[in-house]
C-alpha positions as CSV (number, residue, x, y, z in Angstrom):
1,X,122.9,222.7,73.6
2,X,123.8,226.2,73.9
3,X,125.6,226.7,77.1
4,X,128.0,224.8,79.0
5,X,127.9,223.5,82.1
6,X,131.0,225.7,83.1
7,X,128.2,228.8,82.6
8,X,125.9,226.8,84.5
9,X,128.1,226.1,87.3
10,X,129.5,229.8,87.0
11,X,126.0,230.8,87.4
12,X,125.6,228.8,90.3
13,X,128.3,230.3,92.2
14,X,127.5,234.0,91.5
15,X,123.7,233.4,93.0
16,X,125.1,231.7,96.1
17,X,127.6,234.5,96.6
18,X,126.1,237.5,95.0
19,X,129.5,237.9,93.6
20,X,131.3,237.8,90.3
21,X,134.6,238.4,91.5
22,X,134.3,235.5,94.6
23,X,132.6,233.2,92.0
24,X,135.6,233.6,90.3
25,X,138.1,233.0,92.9
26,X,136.2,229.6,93.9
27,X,136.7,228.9,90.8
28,X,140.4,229.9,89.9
29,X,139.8,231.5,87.4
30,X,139.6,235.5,86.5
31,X,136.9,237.5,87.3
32,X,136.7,238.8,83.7
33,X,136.4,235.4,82.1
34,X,133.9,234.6,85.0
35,X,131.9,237.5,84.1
36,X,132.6,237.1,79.9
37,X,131.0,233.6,80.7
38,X,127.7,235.1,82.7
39,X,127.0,237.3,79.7
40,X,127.2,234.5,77.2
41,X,125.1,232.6,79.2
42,X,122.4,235.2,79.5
43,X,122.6,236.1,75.7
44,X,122.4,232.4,74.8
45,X,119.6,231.9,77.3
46,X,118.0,235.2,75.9
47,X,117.3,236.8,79.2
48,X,118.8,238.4,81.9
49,X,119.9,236.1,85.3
50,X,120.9,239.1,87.1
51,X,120.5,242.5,88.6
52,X,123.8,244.8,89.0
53,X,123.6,245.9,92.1
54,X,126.9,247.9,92.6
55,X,129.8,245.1,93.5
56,X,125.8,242.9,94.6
57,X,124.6,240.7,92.0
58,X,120.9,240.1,92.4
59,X,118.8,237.1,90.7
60,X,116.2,238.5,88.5
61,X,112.8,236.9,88.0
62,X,115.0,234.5,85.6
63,X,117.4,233.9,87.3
64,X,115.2,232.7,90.1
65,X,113.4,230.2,88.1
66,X,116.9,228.9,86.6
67,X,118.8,228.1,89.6
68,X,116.5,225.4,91.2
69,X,117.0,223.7,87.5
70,X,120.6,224.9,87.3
71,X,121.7,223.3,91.1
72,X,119.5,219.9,90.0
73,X,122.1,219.6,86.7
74,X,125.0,219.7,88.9
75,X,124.2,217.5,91.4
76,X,123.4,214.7,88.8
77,X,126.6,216.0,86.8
78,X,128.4,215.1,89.9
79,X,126.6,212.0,90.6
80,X,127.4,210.2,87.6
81,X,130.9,211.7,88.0
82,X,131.1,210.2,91.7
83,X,129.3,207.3,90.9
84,X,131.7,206.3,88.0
85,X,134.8,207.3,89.6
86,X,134.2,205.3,92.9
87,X,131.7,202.6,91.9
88,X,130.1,203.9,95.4
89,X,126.7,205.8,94.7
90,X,126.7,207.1,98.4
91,X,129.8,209.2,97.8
92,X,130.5,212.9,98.4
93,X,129.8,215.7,100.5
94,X,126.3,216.6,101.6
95,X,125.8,219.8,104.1
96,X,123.0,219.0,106.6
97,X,121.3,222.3,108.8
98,X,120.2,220.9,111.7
99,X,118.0,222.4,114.8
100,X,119.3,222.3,117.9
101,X,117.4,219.5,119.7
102,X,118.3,216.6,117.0
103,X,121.4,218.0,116.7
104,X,122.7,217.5,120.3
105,X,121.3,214.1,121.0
106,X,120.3,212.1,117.5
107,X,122.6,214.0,115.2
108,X,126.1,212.1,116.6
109,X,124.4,208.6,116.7
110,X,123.2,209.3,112.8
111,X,126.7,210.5,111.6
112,X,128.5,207.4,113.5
113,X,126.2,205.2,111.7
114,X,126.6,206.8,108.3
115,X,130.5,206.5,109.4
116,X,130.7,203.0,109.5
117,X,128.2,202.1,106.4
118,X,129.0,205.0,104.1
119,X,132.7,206.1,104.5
120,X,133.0,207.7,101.6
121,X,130.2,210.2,102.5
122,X,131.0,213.2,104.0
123,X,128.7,215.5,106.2
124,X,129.1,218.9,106.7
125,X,126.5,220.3,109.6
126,X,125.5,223.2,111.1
127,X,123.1,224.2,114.3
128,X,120.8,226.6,113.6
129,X,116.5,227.3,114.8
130,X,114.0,225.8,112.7
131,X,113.4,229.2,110.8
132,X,117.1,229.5,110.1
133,X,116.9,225.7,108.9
134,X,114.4,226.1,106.4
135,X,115.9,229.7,104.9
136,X,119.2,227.8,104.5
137,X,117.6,224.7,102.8
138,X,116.0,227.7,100.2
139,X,119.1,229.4,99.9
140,X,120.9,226.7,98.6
141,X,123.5,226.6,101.6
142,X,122.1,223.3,102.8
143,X,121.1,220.3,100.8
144,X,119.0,218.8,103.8
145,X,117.6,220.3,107.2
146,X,116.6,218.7,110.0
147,X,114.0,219.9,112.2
148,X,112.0,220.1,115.1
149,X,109.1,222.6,114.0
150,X,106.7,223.1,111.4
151,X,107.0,223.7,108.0
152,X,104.1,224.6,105.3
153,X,106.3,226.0,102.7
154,X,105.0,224.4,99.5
155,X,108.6,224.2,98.0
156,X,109.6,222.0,100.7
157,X,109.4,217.9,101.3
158,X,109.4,216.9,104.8
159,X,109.2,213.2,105.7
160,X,109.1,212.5,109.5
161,X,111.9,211.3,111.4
162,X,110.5,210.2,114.8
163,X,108.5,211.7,117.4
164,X,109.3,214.4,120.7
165,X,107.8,216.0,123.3
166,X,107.9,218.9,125.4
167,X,107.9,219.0,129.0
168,X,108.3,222.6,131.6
169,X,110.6,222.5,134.0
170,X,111.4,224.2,137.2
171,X,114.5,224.0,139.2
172,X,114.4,221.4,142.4
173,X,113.8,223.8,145.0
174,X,111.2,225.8,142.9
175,X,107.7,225.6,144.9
176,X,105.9,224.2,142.1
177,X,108.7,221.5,141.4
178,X,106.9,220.1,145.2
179,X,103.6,220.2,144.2
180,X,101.7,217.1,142.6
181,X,100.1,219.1,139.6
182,X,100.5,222.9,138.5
183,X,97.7,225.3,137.4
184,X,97.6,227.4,134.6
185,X,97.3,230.3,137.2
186,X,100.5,229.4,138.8
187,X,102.1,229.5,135.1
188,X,100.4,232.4,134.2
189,X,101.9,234.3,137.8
190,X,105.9,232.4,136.8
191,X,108.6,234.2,135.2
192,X,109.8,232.0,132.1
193,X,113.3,231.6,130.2
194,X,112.3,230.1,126.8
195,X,113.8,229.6,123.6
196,X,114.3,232.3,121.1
197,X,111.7,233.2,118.1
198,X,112.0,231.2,114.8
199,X,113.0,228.1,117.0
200,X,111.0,224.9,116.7
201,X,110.3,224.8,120.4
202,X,109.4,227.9,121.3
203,X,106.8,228.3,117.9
204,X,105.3,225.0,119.4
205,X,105.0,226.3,122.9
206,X,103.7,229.6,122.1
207,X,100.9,227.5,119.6
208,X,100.0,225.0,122.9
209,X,100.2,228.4,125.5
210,X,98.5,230.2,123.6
211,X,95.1,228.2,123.8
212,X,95.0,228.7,127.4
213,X,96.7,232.0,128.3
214,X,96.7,234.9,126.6
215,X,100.1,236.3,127.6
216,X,103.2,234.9,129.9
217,X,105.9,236.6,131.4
218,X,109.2,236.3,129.2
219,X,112.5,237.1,131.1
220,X,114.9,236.1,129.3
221,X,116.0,234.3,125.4
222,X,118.2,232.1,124.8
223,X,119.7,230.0,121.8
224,X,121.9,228.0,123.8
225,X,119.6,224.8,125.3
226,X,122.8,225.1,128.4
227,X,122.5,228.4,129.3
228,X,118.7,227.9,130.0
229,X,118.9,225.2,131.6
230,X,121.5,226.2,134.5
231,X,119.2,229.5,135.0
232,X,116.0,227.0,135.8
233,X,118.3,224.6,137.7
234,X,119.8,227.4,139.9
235,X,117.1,230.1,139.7
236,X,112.9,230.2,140.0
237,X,112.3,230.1,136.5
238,X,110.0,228.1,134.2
239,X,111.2,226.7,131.2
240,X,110.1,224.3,128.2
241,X,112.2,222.0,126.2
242,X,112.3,219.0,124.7
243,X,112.2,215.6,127.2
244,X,114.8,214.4,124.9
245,X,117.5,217.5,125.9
246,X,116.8,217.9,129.7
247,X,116.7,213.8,130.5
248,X,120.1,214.1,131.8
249,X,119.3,217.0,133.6
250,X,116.1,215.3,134.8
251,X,117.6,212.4,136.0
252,X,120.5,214.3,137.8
253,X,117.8,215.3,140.3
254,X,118.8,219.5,139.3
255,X,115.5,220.1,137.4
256,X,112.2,218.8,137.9
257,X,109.2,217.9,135.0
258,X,106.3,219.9,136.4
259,X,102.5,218.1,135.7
260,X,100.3,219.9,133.8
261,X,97.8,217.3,132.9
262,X,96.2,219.8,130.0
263,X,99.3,220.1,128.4
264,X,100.6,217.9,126.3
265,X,103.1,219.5,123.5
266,X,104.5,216.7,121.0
267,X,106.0,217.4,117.6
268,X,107.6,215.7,114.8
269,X,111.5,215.5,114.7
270,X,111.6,215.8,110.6
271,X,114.1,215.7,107.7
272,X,113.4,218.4,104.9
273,X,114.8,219.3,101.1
274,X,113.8,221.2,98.4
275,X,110.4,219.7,96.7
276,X,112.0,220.2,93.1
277,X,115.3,218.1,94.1
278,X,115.3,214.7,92.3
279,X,115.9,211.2,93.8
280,X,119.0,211.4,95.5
281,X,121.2,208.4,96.8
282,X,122.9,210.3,99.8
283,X,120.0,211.6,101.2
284,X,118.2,208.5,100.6
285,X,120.8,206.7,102.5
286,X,120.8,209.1,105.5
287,X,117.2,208.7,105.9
288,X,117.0,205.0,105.7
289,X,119.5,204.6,108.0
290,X,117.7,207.7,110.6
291,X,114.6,205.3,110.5
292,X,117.0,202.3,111.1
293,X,118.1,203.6,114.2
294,X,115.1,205.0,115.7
295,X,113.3,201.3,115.2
């Protein structure tokens, strides 16, 4: 074999960074025998990995097509290193990007479970839209996503986790929160607070909208799910989110579910990684034990 899995890992680092010199410190070790390691790499490999962009390294075409192969090696590296250290094949840390819906109310149930049958796997997760998700799970920052949206990317598997739906609300006092049903005319004439582009709810409300009116009035964007939420239950807008999120909310008597028989918005809640990505026990495990609970 010509290179080492040092290079390899050195290699790793530098893509995820775009950095010699904080590849190195990650590392402890000095950026000159970080960089002395790159270049043997790339003459051994016959190609260059890299673009030097000023203090910015860039992948080249090369490098592009290495690191899906390169992160694979590692991970198995440190399976078999986990594995045989602890005897415990779930082992290990595993950083999870989530969307914002499973996060709040399936994410915590998940992890508690994982807790108790898995202790010695650690989750690291982070809330972010659908978009954000799925450009973290290509970046190599997460090694699984969760979301609520679509995704046609052919580099990415997606196996569904369970099933959601949309509802629009309106505050209590809201006129249309009195009425038995609610045209599309009254929907078209409301001002709306919705989620923010690239989120899995808004792409599926604008795709459901869409096919029967041509435009809406958009007040206001939000990220936080709270934020909109108080503005319906205290103002006179229209909003859509999940049934899931705004149950509480719902059953508090604050917000009501306006009927709009013709409208009927569900989506898959799904888990997604990257297609290349070999078998592996920890997400295995998290997935099993998702579908467990959701029984």
């Amino acid at each position: 074999m010509k290179f080492s899995l040092k290079q390899i890992q050195i290699f790793q680092l530098v893509a995820e960074l775009e950095s010699v010199s904080e590849a190195a410190k990650r590392l402890h070790m000095s950026q000159s025998a970080a960089s002395m390691a790159l270049a043997q790499l790339e003459t051994q490999l016959g190609n260059e990995l890299f673009l030097r962009q000023g203090r910015r390294m860039e992948l080249t075409n090369w490098g592009v097509w290495l690191r899906p192969h390169a992160h694979a090696l590692l991970e198995n590296c440190a399976t078999i290193e986990q594995g045989m250290k602890d005897m415990d094949l779930v082992s290990g840390e595993l950083r999870i990007g989530c969307s914002q819906t499973p996060a709040e109310h399936m994410l915590p149930h998940l992890i508690a479970e994982l807790d108790h049958h898995f202790p010695r796997l650690k989750l690291r997760a982070e809330v972010e839209n659908t978009e954000h998700v799925i450009e973290g799970l290509l970046d190599y920052r997460y090694d699984l996503g969760i979301i609520e949206g679509h995704c046609d990317n052919e580099d990415i598997t997606r196996q569904t986790w369970c099933q959601d739906e949309l509802v629009v609300i309106a505050g209590a006092n809201h006129p249309y929160a009195l009425q038995e049903r609610c045209s599309f005319a009254q929907l078209d004439m409301a001002q709306w607070i919705l989620r923010e582009h690239g989120a899995g709810t808004r792409e599926i409300f604008d795709t459901h909208m869409h096919e029967h009116l041509e435009q809406i009035k958009v007040h206001r964007e939000y990220e936080q799910t709270n934020i909109i939420l108080e503005l319906v239950a205290e103002g006179t807008y229209l909003s859509c989110l999940s049934k899931r999120l705004v149950q509480s909310w719902l059953d508090s008597g604050r917000i009501k579910k306006l009927n709009v028989p013709e409208l009927t918005m569900k989506r898959d809640i799904s888990f997604i990684w990257r297609r290349q990505e070999a078998e592996n026990s920890n997400r295995s495990a998290i997935i099993k034990t998702a579908l467990k609970i959701t029984d």
